[in-house]
NUMAR-150091 format. One record per residue (C-alpha): residue in three letters; residue number from 0; chain; x, y, z. Coordinates in Angstrom, 2 decimals, padded with zeros to 5 digits. Example, Ala and Ser with C-alpha at 12.3 -4.5 7.8 and 13.67 -1.06 7.14 Angstrom:
% residues 2
("ala"; 0; "A"; (012.30; -004.50; 007.80))
("ser"; 1; "A"; (013.67; -001.06; 007.14))
END
This chain:
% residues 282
("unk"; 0; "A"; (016.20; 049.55; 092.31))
("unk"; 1; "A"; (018.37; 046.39; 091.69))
("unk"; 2; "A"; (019.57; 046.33; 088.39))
("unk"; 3; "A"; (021.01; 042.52; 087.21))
("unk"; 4; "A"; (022.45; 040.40; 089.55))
("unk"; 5; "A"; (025.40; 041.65; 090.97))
("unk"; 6; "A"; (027.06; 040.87; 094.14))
("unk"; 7; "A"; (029.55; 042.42; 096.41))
("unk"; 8; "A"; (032.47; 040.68; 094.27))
("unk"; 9; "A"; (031.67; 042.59; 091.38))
("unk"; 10; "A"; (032.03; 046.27; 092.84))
("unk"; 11; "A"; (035.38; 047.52; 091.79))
("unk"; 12; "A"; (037.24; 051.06; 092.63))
("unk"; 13; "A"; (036.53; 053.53; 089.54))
("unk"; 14; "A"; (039.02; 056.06; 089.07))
("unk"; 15; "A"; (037.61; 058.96; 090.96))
("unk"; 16; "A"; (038.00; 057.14; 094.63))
("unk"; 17; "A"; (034.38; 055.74; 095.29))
("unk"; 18; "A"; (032.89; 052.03; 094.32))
("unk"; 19; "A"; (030.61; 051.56; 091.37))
("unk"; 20; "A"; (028.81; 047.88; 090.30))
("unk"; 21; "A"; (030.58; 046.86; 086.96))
("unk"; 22; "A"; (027.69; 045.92; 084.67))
("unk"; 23; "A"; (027.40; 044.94; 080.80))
("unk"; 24; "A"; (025.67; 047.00; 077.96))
("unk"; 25; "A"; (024.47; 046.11; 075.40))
("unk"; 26; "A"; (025.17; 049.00; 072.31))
("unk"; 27; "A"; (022.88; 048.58; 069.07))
("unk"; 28; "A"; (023.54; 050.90; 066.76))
("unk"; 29; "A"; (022.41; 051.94; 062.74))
("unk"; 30; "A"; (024.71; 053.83; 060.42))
("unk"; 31; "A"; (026.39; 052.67; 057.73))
("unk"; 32; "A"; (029.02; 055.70; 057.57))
("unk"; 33; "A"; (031.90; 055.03; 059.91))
("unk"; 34; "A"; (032.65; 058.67; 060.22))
("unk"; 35; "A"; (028.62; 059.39; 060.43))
("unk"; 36; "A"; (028.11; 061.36; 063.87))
("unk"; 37; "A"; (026.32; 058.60; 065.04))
("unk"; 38; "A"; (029.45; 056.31; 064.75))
("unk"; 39; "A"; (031.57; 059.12; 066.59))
("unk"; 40; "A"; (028.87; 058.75; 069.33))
("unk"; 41; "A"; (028.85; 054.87; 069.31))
("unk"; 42; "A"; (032.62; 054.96; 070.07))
("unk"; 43; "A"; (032.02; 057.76; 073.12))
("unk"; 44; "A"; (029.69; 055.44; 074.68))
("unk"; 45; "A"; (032.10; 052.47; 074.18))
("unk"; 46; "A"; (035.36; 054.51; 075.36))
("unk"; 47; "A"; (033.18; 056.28; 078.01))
("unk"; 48; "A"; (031.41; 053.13; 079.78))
("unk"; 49; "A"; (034.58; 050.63; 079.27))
("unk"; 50; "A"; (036.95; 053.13; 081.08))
("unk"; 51; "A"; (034.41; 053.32; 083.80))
("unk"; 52; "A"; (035.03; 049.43; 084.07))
("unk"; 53; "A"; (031.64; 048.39; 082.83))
("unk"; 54; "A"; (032.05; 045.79; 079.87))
("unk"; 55; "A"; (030.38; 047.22; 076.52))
("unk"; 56; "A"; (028.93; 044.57; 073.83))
("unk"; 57; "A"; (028.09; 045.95; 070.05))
("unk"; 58; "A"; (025.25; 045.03; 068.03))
("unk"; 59; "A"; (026.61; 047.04; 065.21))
("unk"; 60; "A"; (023.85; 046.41; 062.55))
("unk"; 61; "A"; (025.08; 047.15; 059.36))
("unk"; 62; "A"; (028.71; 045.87; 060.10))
("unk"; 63; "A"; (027.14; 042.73; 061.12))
("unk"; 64; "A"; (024.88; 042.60; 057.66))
("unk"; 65; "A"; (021.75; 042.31; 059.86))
("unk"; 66; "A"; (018.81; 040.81; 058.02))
("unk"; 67; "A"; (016.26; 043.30; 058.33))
("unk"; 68; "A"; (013.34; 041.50; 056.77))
("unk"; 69; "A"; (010.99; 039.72; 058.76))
("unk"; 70; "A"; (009.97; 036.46; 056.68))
("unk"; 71; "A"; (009.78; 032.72; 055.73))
("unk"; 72; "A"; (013.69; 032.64; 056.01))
("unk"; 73; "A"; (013.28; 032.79; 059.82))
("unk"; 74; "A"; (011.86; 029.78; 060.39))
("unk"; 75; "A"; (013.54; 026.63; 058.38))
("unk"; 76; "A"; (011.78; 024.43; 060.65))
("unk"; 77; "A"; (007.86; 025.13; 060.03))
("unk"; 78; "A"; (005.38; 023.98; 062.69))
("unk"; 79; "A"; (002.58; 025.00; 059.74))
("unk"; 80; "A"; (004.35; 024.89; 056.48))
("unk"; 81; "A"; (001.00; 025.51; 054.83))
("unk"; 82; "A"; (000.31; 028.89; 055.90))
("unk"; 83; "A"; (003.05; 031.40; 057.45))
("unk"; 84; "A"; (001.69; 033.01; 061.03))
("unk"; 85; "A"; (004.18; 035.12; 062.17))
("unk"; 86; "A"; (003.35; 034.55; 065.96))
("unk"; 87; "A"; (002.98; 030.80; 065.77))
("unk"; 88; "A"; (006.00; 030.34; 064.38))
("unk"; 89; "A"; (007.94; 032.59; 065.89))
("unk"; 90; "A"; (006.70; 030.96; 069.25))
("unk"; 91; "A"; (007.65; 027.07; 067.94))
("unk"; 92; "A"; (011.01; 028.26; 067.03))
("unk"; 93; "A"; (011.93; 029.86; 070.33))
("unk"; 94; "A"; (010.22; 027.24; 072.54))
("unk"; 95; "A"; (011.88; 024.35; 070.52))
("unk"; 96; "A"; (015.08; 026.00; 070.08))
("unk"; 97; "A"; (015.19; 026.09; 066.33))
("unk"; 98; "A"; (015.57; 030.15; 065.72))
("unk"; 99; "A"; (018.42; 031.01; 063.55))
("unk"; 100; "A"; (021.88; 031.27; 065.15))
("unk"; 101; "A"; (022.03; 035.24; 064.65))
("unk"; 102; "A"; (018.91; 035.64; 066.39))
("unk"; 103; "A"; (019.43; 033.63; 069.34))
("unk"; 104; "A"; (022.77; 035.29; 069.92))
("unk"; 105; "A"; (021.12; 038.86; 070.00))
("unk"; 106; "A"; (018.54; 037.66; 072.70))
("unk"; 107; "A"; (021.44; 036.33; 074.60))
("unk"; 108; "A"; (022.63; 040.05; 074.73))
("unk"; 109; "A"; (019.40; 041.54; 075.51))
("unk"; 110; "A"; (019.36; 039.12; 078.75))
("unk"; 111; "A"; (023.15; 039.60; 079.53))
("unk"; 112; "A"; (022.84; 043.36; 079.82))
("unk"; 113; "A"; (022.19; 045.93; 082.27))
("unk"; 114; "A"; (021.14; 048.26; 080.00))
("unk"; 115; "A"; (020.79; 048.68; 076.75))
("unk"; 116; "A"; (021.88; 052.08; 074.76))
("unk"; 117; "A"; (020.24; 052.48; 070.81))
("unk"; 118; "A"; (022.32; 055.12; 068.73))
("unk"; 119; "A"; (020.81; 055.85; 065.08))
("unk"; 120; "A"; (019.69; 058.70; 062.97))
("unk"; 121; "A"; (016.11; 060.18; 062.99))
("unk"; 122; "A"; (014.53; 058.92; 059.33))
("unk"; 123; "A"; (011.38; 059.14; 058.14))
("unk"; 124; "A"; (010.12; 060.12; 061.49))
("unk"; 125; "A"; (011.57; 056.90; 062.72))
("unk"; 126; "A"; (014.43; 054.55; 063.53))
("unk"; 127; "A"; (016.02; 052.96; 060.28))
("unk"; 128; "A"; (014.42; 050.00; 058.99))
("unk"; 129; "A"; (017.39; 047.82; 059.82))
("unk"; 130; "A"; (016.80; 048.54; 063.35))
("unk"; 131; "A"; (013.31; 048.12; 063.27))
("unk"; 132; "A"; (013.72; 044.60; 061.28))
("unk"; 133; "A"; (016.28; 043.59; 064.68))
("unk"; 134; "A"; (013.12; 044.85; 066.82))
("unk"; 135; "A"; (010.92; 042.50; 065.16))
("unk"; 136; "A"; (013.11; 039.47; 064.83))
("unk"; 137; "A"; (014.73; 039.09; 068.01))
("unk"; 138; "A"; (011.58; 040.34; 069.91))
("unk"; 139; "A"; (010.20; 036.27; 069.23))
("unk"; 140; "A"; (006.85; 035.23; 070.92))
("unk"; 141; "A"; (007.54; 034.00; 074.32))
("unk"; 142; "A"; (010.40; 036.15; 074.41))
("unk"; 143; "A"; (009.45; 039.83; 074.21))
("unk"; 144; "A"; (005.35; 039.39; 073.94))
("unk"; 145; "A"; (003.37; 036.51; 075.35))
("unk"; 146; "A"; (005.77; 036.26; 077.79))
("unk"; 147; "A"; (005.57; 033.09; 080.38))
("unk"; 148; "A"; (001.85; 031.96; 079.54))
("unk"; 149; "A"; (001.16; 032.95; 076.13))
("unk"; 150; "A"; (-000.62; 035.82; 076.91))
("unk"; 151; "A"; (-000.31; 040.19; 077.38))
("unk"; 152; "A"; (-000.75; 039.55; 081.42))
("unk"; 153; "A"; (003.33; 040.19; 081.22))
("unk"; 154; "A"; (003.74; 043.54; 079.41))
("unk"; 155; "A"; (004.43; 047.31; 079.24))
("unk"; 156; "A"; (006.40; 047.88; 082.59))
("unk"; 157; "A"; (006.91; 044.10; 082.97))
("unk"; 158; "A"; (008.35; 040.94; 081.27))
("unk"; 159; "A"; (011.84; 039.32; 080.26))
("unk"; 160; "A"; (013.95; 042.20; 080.56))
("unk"; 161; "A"; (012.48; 043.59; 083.56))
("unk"; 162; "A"; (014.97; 045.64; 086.10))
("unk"; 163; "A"; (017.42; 046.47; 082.57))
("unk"; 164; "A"; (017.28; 050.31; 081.64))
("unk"; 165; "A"; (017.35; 051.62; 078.14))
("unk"; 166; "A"; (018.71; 054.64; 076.62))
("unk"; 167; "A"; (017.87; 056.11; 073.14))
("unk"; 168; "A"; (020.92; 058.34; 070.98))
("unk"; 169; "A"; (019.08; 059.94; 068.06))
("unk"; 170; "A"; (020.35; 062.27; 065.55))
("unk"; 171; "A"; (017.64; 064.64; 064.18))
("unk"; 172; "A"; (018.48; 066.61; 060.84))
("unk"; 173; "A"; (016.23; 069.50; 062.15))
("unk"; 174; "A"; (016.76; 072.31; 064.50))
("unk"; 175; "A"; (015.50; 071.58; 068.27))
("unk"; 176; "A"; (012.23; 074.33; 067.82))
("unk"; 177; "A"; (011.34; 071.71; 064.81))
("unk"; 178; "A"; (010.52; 069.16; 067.69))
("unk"; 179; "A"; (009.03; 071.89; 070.53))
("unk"; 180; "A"; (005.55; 071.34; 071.69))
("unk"; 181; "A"; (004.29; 073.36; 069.08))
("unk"; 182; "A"; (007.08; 072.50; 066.60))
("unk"; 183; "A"; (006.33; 071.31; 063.09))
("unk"; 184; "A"; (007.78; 067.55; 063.37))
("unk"; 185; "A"; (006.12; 067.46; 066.99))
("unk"; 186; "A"; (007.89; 066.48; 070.06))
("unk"; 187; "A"; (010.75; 063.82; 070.03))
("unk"; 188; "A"; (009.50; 061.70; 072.87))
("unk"; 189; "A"; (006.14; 061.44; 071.07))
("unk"; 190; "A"; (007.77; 061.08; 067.77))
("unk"; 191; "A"; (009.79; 058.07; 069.16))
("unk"; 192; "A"; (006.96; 056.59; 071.55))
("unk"; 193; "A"; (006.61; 053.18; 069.46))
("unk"; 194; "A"; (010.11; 052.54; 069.88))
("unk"; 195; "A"; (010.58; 053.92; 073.99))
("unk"; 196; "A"; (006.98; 052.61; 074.93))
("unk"; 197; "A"; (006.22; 049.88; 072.52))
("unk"; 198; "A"; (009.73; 048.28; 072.38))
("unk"; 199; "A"; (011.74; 049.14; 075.26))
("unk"; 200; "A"; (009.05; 049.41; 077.90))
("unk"; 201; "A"; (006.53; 046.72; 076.78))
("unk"; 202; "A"; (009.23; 043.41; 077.83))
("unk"; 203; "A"; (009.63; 045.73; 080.98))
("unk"; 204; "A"; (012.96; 048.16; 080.61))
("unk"; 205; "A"; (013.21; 051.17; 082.13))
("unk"; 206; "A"; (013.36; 053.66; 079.61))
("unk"; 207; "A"; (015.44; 056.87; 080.28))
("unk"; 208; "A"; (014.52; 060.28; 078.22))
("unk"; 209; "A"; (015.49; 060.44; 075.04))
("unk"; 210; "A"; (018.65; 061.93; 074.42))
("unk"; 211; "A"; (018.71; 064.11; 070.91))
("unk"; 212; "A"; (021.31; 065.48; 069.07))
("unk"; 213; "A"; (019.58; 068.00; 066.77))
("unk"; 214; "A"; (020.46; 069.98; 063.55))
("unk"; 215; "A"; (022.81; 067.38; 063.24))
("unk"; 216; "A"; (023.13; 067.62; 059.74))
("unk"; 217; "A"; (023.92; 071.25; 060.23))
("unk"; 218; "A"; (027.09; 070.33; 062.23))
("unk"; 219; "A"; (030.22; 072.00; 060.61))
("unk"; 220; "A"; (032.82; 072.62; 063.17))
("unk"; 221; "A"; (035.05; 070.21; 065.34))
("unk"; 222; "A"; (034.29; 072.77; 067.74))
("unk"; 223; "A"; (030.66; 071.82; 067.55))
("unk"; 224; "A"; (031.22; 068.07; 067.59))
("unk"; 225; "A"; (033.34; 067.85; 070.62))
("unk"; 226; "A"; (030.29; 069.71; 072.60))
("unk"; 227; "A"; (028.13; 067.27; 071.50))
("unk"; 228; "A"; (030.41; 064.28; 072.61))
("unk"; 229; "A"; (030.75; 066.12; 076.07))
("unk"; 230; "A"; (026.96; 066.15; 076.62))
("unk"; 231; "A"; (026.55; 062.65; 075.79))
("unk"; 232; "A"; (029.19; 061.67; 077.89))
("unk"; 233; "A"; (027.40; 063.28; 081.14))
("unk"; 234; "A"; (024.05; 061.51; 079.68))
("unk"; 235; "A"; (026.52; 057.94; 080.02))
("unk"; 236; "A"; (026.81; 058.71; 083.43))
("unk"; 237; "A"; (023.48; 058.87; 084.51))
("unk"; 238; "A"; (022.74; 055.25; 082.95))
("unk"; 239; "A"; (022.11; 053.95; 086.00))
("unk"; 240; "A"; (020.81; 056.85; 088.06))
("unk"; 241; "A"; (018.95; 059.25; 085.89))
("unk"; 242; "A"; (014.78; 058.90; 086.20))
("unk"; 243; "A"; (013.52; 056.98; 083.77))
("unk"; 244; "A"; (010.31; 058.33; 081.47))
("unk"; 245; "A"; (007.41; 058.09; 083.98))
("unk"; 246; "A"; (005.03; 055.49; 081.61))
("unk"; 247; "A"; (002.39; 053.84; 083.11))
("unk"; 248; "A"; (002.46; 049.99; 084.02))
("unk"; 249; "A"; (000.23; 048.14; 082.61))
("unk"; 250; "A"; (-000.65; 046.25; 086.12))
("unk"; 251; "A"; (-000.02; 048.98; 088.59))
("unk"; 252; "A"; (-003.34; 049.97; 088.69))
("unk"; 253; "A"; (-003.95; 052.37; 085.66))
("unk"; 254; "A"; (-005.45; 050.26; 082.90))
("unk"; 255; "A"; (-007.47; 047.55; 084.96))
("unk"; 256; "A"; (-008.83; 045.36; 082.20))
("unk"; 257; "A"; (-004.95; 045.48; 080.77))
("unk"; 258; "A"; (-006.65; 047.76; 077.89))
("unk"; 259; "A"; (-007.96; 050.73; 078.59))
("unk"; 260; "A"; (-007.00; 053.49; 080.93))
("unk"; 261; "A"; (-009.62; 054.54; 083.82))
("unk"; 262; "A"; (-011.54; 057.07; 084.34))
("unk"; 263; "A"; (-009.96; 058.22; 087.01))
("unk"; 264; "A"; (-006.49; 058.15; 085.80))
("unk"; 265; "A"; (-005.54; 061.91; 083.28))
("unk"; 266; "A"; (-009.10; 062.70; 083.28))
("unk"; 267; "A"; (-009.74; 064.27; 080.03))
("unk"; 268; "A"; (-006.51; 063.44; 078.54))
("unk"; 269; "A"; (-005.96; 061.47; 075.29))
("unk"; 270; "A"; (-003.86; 060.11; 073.04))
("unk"; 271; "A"; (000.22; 059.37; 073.74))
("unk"; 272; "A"; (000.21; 062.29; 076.46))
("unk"; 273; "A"; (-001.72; 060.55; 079.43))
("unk"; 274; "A"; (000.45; 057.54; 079.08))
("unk"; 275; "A"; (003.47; 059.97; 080.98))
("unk"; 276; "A"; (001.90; 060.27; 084.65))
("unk"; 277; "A"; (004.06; 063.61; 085.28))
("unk"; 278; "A"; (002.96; 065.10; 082.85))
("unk"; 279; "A"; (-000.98; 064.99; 083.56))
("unk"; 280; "A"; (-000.64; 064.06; 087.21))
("unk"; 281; "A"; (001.24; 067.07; 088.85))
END
């Protein structure tokens, strides 16, 4: 599958002997602790993927004093400065070009890159708010939803950043049988399916499995860190090759009135398990 446009002048020797396509990647990443593990694993990716030759951009959230609240604020230029609609004027101010500056610089990222890796902490069952309040700032109407026409015919599976891959870091306090399929926080990928399936797949990414570092806050030993560095590394270099999370497209033939799932499709499966097709189909 392409990924980006890249032509035969961009393939470069890597340092093993055989040809690789240098790409960019986007990093966004939550911690406010430098020497946080997640922080150690931001700089792995960045030291991993930039000796490789590909170029690495940050989106380092709380170093960049991100504005995590969605409000009034984003829109200085009202198309309705009666009543505040969050779609309608999210939509005037990316169609007439009047988002704020910080904004339009992370969509200009999002379309630059190849792929996109997220590194943050597991809280609350979730991803920090500061990444969340990214998610729904940069992700304007027109942009990320209502997509070309306005409407949801351009969604989960397809949409602007169609043919990019994405690739979730998260550090879990618990130990891993805390997340198994009978665990008492449930499993990770269902845990985290807002953010791989209703962020990252909806504007059309490919979303790789999750890749979890648990009992992190258990972590005492440099002997333990150092492991965890070397797995991630060997999850970097499967960016571009690993299988991405099997989720069903919204127009390939599963959910015909763009809504609901048919009854042909997981019969007698519900909830966030039928949207994985491996899972139900095999």
């Amino acid at each position: 599958m392409p990924i980006g446009n890249i032509n035969q002048a961009d393939k470069a020797p890597n340092n093993y002997g055989d040809h690789f396509v240098r790409r960019n990647i986007l990093v966004v990443y939550a911690h406010p602790e430098p020497t946080s593990l997640t922080r150690q694993l931001v700089d792995v990716t960045a030291e991993t993927l930039s000796a490789a030759g590909h170029t690495v951009v940050h989106s380092d959230l709380y170093g960049m004093k991100w504005k995590a609240v969605y409000d009034a604020d984003d829109f200085p230029t009202r198309d309705n400065p009666e009543r505040l609609s969050f779609i309608m004027e999210s939509g005037h101010a990316y169609a007439s070009g009047r988002q704020t500056p910080d904004v339009i610089a992370e969509q200009q990222k999002l379309l630059e890159a190849d792929a996109v890796v997220l590194q943050f902490p597991l809280w609350w069952y979730g991803v920090p708010a500061i990444l969340k309040g990214w998610i729904e700032r940069v992700y304007a109407f027109g942009f990320a939803y209502g997509y070309q026409n306005g409407s949801n015919e351009f969604r989960f599976g397809e949409g602007i950043l169609k043919g990019k891959r994405a690739l979730v870091n998260v550090q879990a306090g618990g130990p891993v049988v805390d997340y198994g399929p009978r665990g008492i926080n449930g499993p990770i990928e269902q845990l985290l399916f807002p953010l791989t399936h209703g962020a990252l797949f909806y504007p059309g990414m490919d979303v790789l499995p999750t890749h979890a570092v648990y009992g992190a806050g258990q972590i005492s030993t440099a002997e333990e860190v150092e492991a965890i560095k070397a797995a991630w590394r060997v999850r970097l270099a499967g960016l571009f090759t690993d299988t991405p999370i099997p989720f069903r497209s919204q127009n390939g033939g599963d959910f015909p009135d763009r809504h609901t799932m048919a009854d042909h499709v997981a019969p007698g499966q519900t909830g966030l398990v039928a949207h994985f097709a491996d899972l139900v189909d095999s």
